[in-house]
N, C-alpha and C positions, 0 to 999 in steps of 0.2 A: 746424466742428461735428462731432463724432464721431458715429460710424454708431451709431443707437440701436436696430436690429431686432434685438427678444429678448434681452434682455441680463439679466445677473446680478449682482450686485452686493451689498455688506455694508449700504448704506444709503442712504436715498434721503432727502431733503430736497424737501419742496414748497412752494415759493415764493421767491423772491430777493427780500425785502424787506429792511429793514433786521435785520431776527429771525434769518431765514432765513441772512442773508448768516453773522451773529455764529456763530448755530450751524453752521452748514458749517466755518466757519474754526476753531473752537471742538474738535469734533467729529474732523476729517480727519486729524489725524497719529496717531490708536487706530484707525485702520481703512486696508484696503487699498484700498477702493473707496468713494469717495463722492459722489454724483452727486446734484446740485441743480436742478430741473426750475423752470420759470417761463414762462406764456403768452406771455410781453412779450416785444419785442427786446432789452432788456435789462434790468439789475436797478432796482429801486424805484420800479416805473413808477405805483402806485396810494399808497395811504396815507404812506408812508414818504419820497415825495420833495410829499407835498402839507401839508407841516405850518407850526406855527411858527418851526419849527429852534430849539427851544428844549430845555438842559437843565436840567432841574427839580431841584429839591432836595428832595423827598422832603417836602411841607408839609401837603398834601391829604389825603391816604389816612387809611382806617380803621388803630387801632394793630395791629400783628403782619401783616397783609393781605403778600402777598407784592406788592402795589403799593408799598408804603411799601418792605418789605427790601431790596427788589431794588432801587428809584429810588435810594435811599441811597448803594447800596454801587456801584450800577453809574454813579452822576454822579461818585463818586470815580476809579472806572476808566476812567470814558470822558476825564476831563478827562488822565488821566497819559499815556493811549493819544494822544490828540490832543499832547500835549508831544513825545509818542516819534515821533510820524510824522509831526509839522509841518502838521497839519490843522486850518485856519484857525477861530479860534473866540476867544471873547469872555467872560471870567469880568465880566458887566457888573453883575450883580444884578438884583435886584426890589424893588420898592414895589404893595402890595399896600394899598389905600389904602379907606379910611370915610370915602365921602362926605357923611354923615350921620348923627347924634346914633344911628339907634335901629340902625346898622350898627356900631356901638365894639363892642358886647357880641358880634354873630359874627366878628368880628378879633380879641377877646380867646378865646375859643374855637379858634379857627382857631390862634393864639397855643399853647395850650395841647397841640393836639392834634400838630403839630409837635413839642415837646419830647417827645413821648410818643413818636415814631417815632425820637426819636434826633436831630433835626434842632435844635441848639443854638446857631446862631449867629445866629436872629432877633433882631431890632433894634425894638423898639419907636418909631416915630419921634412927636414932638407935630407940630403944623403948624407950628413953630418952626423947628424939625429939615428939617421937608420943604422948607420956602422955601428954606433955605441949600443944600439939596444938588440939589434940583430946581424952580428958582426958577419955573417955568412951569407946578407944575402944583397943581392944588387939592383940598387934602383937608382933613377934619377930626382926622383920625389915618391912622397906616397902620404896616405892619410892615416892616422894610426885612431884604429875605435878599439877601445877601452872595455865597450858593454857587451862585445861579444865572445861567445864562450863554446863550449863544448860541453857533450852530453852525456851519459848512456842511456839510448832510447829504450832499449830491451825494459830495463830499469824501470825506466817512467810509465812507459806499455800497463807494464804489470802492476804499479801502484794506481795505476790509473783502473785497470781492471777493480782490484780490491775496493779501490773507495766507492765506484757503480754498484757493485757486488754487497756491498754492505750496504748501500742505500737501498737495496731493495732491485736490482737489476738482475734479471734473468739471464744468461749467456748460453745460444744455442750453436754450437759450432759445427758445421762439418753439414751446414742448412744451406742451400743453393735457393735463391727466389727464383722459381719457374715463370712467374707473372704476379702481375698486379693491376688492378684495378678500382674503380673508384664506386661504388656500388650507391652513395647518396653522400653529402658532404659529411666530413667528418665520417666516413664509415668507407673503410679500406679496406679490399682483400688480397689478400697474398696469397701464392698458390706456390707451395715450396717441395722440394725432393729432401726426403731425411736421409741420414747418412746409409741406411738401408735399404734407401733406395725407393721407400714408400711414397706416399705423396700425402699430404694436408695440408689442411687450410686456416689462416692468420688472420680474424677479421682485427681491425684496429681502430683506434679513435684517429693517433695522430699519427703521422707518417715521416720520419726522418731519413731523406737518401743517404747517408754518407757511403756509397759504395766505392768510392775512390775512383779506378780504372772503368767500373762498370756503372759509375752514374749516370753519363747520358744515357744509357741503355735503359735504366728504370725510368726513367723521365719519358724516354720515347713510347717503352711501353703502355705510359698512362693516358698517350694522346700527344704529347707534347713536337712539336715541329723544330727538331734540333734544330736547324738552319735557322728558321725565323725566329726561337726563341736566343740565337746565340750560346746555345748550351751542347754541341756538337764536340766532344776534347778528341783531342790528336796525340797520340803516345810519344814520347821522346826516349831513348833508352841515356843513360849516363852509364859507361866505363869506369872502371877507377884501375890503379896500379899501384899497390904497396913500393915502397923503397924502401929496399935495405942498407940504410946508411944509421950510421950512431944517433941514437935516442937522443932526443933533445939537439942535435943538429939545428932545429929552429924548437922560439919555443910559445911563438906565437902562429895561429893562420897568417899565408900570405894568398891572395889575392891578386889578379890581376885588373887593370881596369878595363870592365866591362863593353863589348860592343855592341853597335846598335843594333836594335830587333834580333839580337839573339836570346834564344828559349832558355840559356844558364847563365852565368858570370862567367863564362871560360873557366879553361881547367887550372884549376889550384889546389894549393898546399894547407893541405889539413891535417894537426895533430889529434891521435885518441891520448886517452885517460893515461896510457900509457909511455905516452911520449912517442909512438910509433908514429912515422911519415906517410900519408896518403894523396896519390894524384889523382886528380877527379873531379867531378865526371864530365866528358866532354858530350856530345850533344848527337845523336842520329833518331832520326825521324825514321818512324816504323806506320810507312802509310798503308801497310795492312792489317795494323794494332797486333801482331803479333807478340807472345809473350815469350823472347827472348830472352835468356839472360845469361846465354855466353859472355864472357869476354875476349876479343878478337888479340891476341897475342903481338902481333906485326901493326896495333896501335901502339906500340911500344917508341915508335920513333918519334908519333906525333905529340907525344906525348912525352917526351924526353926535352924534344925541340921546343916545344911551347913552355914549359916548366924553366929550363934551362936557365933562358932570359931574365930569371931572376935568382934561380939560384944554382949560381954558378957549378957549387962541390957538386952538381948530379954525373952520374955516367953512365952512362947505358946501360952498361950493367947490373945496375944498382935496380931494375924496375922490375917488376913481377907482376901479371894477373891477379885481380884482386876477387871486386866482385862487380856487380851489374846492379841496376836498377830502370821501372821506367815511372816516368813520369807522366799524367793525364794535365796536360793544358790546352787551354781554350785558343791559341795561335798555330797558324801550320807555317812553314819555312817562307820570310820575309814580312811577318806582319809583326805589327808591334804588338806588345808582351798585352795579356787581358789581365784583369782584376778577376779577385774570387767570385763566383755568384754563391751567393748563400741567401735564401731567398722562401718568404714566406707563400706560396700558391694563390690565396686567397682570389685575387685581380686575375689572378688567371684562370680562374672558376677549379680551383683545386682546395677549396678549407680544411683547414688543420695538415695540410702536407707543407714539410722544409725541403726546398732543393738546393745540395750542397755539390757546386761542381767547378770542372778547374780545380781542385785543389791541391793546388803542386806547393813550392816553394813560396812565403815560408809557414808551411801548416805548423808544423808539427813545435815550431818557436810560438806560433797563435795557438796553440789547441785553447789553453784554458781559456783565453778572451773569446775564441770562436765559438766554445761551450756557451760562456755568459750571454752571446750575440743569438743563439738559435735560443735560449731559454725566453727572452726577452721578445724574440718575435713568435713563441706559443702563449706568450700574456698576453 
């Protein structure tokens, strides 16, 4: 670990998540010095290594939202970047499926809104269509997307680290930012605890948030009025529950159709690399941001019951504790869903800082376009 007392540097990156990593790697060979700071022992210890490991194709989002841009462009470059460096992944699809009569009309919407972002290869399926291709699971209709796939983020985490690493990126782990401030434009201090517990100091040119959980926190510290700037995120945690049923049972995702103003897609069916079933993650609001990551065992039923409705073979039996995640988004319980803020300071009398926040679902599908988006707003 390189000596961090008092150091000066062109730019500093806060957090090693999957963001973080993209933009360090992204970022590193335009600058002499770039140094990537992260509490953990190592990178994607919160959000980014606790997900579906799924990449999305761009279905959900409001049209022009830079959710929708960026998922687009960035499932096309993550999947070529995954071809380039042999990092294990799965173009399986999705079946996003109406279990019922008065669910057709939000899959025809959902339907529409899709082609609107640019996303053309839905599949309208009948339940005809569905038997033949997923003989195990029940719907009344559903949409079948083609471009969506499956991941290993650990994987990607880690090529993402090396490619930063080799352009000249510095990685400081196990570095807590105690504070920050703005000391003249472009000239940024960071007041950090080293893993020993010491303390030094970060002066920096440019200032990248990506802290994930704790970005509004660096934004407030620097002045910044979460409420008024919109930049205030609310935790979500997601459950999940393994099922122990035969490999390959499905052998695509199924999805169900999504309700309004809620913070996930409801709880659905995801395969890993391995063919193993996962249900997940359903949605509780942690309005004291606490860092939970129990799984409640007796969500077993809600979660049985919600699942069920499309695939019938489950039984109760079959569901296990898995694992936990939380999510940082910019909505709390009843508001409709926010767009990322990823955002250059400048207008808000902050030069050379990126605030990246909100950034839930779908980062970690966007990383590399998210990368190219903060590079573009430090030119």
């Amino acid at each position: 670990m390189p000596n961090t007392a008092d150091m000066k540097t062109d730019v500093v990156v806060i957090g090693a998540g999957v963001v973080g990593l993209a933009v360090a790697g992204e970022i590193a060979p335009c600058f002499n010095d770039v140094f990537v700071l992260d509490q953990h022992a190592s990178f994607g210890r919160e959000t980014s290594s606790r997900s579906s490991e799924v990449i999305h194709a761009g279905i959900y989002y409001p049209e022009n939202s830079l959710k929708a841009r960026l998922c687009i462009d960035g499932r096309q470059r993550l999947y070529a970047f995954c071809l380039e460096k042999g990092i294990p992944h799965q173009r399986c699809g999705k079946l996003i499926v109406a279990t019922a009569e008065e669910e057709k009309a939000p899959l025809t919407a959902l339907f529409e809104r899709a082609r609107a972002n640019g996303v053309r290869d839905l599949i309208p399926f009948s339940p005809k269509q569905i038997r033949e291709n997923e003989p195990n699971i029940k719907a009344a209709a559903a949409l079948f997307s083609p471009s969506t796939g499956i991941i290993d983020s650990h994987r990607l985490m880690a090529l993402l680290e090396t490619r930063a690493a080799n352009a000249g990126a510095v990685f400081v782990y196990q570095t807590r930012v105690e504070g920050v401030e703005m000391i003249a434009p472009h000239h940024y201090r960071l007041r950090i605890v080293n893993p020993d517990g010491g303390k030094s100091i970060f002066d920096t040119q440019f200032l990248i948030n990506c802290a994930g959980l704790q970005a509004d926190v660096i934004a407030a510290g620097l002045g910044f009025d979460l409420d008024a700037h919109g930049y205030r995120q609310y935790f979500w945690k997601g459950e999940y529950f393994t099922v122990h049923a035969p490999a390959h049972h499905i052998r695509r995702l199924v999805y169900p159709v999504p309700l309004p103003a809620h913070v996930g897609l409801g709880v659905h069916a995801t395969i890993d690399l391995n063919g193993q079933i996962r249900l997940g993650p359903n949605s509780k609001y942690l309005p004291d941001r606490r860092m939970d990551y129990s799984v409640d065992p007796s969500e077993n039923i809600a979660f049985f019951e919600s699942a069920r409705r499309f695939l019938p073979f489950l039984r109760l039996a079959d569901l296990a504790p898995d694992t936990a995640g939380i999510r940082p988004t910019l909505q709390q319980p009843g508001e409709p869903r926010r767009d990322f803020v990823i955002r250059e300071e400048t207008g808000n009398g902050f030069p050379g800082l990126v605030n990246l926040i909100g950034m839930d679902s779908p980062a970690l599908t966007s990383c590399l376009s998210i990368a190219r988006y903060v590079k573009k707003l430090l030119e």
